[in-house]
C-alpha positions in Angstrom: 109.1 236.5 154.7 109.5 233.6 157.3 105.9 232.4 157.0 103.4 230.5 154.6 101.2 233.7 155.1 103.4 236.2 153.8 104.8 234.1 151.0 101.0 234.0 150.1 101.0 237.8 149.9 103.9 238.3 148.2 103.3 236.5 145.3 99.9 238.2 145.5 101.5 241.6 145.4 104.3 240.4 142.4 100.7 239.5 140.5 100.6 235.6 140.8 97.6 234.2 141.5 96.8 230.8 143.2 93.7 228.6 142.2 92.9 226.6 145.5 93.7 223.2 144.8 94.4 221.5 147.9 92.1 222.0 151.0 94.2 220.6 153.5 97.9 220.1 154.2 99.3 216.7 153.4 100.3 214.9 156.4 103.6 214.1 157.5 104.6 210.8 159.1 107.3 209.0 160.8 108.1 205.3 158.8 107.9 203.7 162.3 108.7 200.0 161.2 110.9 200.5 158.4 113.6 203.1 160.8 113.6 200.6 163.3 114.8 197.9 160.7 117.4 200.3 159.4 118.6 201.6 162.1 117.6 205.7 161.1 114.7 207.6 161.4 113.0 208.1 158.3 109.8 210.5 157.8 107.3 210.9 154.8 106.0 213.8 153.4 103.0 212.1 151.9 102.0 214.6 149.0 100.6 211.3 147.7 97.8 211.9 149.1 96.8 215.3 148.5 93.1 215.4 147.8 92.2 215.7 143.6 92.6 213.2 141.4 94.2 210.0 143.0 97.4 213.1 144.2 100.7 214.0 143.3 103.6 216.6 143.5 101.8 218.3 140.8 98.8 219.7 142.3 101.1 222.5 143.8 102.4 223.3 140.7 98.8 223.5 139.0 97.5 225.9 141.6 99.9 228.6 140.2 100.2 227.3 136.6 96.2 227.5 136.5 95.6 230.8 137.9 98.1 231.9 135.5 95.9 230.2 132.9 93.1 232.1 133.5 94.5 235.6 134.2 95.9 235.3 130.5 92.1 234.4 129.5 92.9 230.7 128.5 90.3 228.4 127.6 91.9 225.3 126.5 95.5 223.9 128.5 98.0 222.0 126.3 100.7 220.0 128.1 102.9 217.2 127.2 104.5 213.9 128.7 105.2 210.2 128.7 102.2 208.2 127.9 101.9 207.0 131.6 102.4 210.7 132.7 100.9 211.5 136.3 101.6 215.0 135.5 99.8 214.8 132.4 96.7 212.8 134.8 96.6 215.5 137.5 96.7 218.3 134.7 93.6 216.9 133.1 92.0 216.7 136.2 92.5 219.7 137.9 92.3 222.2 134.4 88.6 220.2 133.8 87.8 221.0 136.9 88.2 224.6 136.5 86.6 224.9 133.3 89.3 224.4 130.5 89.5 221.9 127.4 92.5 219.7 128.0 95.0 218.2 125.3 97.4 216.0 126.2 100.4 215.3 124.1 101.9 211.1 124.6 105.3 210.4 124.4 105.6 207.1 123.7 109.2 207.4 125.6 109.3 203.7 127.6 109.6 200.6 125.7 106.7 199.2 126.9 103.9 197.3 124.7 101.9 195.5 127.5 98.1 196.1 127.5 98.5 197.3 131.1 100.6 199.8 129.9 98.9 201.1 126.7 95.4 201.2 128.3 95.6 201.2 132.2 97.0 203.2 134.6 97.0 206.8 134.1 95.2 206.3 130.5 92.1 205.6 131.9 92.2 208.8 134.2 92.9 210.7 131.4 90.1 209.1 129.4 87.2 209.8 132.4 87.8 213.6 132.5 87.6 213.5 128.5 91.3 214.6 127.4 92.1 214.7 124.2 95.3 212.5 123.6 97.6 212.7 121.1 100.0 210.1 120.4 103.4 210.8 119.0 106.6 209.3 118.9 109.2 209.8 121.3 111.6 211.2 118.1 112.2 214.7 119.4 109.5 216.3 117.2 107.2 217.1 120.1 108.2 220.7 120.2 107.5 221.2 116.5 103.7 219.3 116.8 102.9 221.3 119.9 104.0 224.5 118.1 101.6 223.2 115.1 98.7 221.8 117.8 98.7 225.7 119.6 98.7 227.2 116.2 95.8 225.2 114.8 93.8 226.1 118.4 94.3 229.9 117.8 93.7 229.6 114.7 90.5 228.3 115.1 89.7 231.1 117.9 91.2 229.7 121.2 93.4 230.8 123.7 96.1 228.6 124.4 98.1 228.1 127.8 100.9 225.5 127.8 102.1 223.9 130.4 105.4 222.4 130.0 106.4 218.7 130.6 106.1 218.4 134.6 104.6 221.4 135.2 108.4 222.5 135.4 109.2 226.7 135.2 109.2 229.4 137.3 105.4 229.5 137.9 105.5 225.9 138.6 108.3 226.2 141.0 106.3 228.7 142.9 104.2 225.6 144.1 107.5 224.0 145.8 108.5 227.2 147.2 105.4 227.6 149.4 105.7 223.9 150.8 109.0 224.4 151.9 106.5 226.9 154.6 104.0 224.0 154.8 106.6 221.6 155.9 108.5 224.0 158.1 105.5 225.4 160.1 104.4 221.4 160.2 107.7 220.7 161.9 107.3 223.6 164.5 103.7 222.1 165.3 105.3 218.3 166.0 108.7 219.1 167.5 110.7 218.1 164.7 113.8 219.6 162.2 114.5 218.3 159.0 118.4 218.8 157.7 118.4 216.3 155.4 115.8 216.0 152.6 115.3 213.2 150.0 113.0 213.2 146.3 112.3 211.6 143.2 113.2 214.4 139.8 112.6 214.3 136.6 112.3 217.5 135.3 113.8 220.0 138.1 110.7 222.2 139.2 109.9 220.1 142.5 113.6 220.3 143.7 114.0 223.6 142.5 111.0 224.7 144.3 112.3 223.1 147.6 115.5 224.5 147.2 114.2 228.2 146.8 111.5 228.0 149.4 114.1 226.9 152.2 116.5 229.3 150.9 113.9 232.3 151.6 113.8 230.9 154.8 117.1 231.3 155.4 118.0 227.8 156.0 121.0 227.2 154.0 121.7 224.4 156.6 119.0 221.9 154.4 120.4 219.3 152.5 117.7 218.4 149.6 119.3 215.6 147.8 117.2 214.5 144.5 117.5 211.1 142.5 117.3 211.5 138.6 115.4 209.3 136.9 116.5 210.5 133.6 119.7 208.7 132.0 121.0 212.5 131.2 121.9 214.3 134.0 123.3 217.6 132.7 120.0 218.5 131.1 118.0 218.1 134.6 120.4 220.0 136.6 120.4 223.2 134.2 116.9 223.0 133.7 116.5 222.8 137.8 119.4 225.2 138.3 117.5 228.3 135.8 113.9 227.3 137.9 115.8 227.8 141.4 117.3 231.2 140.3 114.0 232.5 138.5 112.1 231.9 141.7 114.6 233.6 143.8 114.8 236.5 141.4 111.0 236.9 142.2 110.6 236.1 145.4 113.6 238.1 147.1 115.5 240.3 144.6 118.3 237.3 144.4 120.6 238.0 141.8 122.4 235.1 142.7 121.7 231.9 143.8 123.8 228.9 145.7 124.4 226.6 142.6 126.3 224.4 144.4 123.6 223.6 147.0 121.8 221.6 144.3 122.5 217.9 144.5 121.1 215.4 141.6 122.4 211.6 142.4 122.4 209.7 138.6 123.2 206.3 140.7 119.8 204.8 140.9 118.8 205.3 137.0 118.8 201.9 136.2 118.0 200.8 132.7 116.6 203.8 131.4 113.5 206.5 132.4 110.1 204.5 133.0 111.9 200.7 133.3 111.8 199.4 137.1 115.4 198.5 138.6 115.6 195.3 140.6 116.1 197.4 143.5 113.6 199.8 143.1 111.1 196.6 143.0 112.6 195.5 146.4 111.7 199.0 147.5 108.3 199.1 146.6 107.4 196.0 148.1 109.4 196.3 151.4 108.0 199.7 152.2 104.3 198.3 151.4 105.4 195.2 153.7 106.6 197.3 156.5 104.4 200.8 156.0 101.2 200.0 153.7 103.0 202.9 151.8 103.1 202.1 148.1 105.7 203.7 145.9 105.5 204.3 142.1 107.8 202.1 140.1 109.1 205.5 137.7 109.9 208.1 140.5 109.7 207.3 144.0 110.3 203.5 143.8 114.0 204.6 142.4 114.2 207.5 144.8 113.6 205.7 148.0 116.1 202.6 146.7 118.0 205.4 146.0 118.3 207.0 149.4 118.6 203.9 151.3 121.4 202.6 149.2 123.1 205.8 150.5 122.0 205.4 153.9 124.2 202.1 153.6 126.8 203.8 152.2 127.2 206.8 155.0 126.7 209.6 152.4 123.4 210.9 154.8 124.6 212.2 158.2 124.0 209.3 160.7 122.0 210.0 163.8 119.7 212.6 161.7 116.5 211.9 160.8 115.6 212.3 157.2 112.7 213.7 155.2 111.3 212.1 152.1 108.8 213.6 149.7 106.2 211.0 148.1 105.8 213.0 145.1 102.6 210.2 144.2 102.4 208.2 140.8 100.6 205.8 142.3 98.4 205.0 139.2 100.9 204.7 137.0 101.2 201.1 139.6 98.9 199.3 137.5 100.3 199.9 134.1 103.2 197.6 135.6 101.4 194.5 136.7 104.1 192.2 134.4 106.4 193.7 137.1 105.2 192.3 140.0 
């Protein structure tokens, strides 16, 4: 299975579905300006940019995730996140567009009480595709009010699909696992080889994703270092370990898979999950200065600070080029203006 074309069919044959999301491949491009200033070739997967609802990561997580939806006869898609969640956006968007009722369940998990924050941003996405939001406190009882949310829903005769916070399982992963083939057969077409692979994670299913689809590929070779931009670590690298082995079990029989190939960096935190670091601001505004690339100040912004603090520090492979995947969030930009 070395090609985006039988990765297609076998998950077609194992009885996952795909709902079409994306109508092109995102495009891949060399950060001309910026490696010349630092002295290392740097490339962007820009999966910012895919097509539906302002883009994200997420979109190839939905295309599975759906289509599971609607083989199980869902009508109504529940998921959950941080108030500012561009998961939570894209999910809204895309599960409208195919036909379901959405309900979104709030966290309010940053300490932030700006008006930007509260009511711009992905907040008034959510609000044009007619979500329902629910606000609840960020006090660990989400899993017992999504339990009671679902069981009011059935109750009242619907059929209930949840999607998890960041789209992040198996079925989520699978989305991952086919762009691993995207960006490999995109490489082929311009010349290029990727050994060294950099991303924003918060909740495992994007890295896990990668890791599995260049496993299948047999290139064990691929370094795919993610930056955490949770404060807990231990939590994200179970959660991204169990999706990595699930979608190998499926994919290819794998009873085992290389644990220690998965690398989580905590260093670029800062404060806490949805605050801007100082260096992540520096980021944001010197790849805009030098690309016309914006980064999100959550994910990316931290990630990218994150992987050119350890370009500084020698822990990438000098002389290589490096790959790094713009997972999006770029609405979630204007819930930060204080920030800028």
């Amino acid at each position: 299975m070395k090609t985006i074309s039988a990765f297609d069919s076998h998950m077609e044959q194992a009885g996952y579905g795909r709902l079409s999301l994306l109508q092109q491949v995102s495009p891949l491009v060399h950060l001309r300006q910026l490696s010349k200033r630092i002295g290392t070739d740097i490339y962007m997967k820009r999966d910012d940019l895919t097509e539906l609802g302002l883009g994200g990561n997420k979109l190839r997580k939905l295309e599975y995730l759906l289509a599971e939806a609607k083989k199980l006869g869902a009508n109504r898609i529940i998921t959950v996140g941080a108030r500012q969640s561009n998961h939570a956006r894209l999910t809204a968007v895309a599960a409208r567009m195919a036909g379901f009722t959405v309900d979104l369940v709030l966290k309010n998990a940053v300490p932030q009480d700006t008006e930007d924050y509260q009511l711009n941003g992905n907040i008034v996405l959510d609000n044009i595709v007619d979500a329902r939001i629910h606000e609840i406190p960020n006090d660990g009882t989400a899993s017992a009010y999504i339990s009671s949310l679902i069981k009011h829903y059935e109750e009242a005769g619907d059929r209930v699909y949840f999607i998890p916070v960041g789209g992040s399982n198996k079925v989520g992963g699978f989305g991952y696992a086919r762009a691993a083939y995207e960006i490999l057969e995109q490489c082929r077409f311009l010349d290029l080889d990727f050994t060294q692979i950099a991303l924003a994670t918060g909740s495992g299913g994007t890295h896990a994703g990668l890791l599995a689809g260049y496993h299948l590929q047999d290139r064990a070779d691929v370094r795919i270092q993610a930056y955490n931009v949770q404060i807990d670590r231990e939590p994200l690298l179970t959660e991204t370990q169990t999706t990595y082995q699930q979608i190998l079990t499926e994919c290819a029989e794998v009873t085992k898979a290389d644990i220690g190939s998965i690398q989580v960096s905590n260093a670029y935190v800062g404060e806490q999950y949805g605050i801007p670091s100082p260096e992540s601001l520096e980021t944001i505004k010197l790849l805009a200065q030098t690309e016309g690339i914006f980064l999100d100040p959550v994910y990316t912004g931290k990630a990218f600070a994150g992987m050119l603090g350890d370009i500084k520090k020698g822990l990438f492979r000098a002389g290589e080029p490096i790959l790094f995947l713009h997972t999006g969030g770029i609405p979630g930009i204007f819930a930060y203006s204080n920030w800028f």
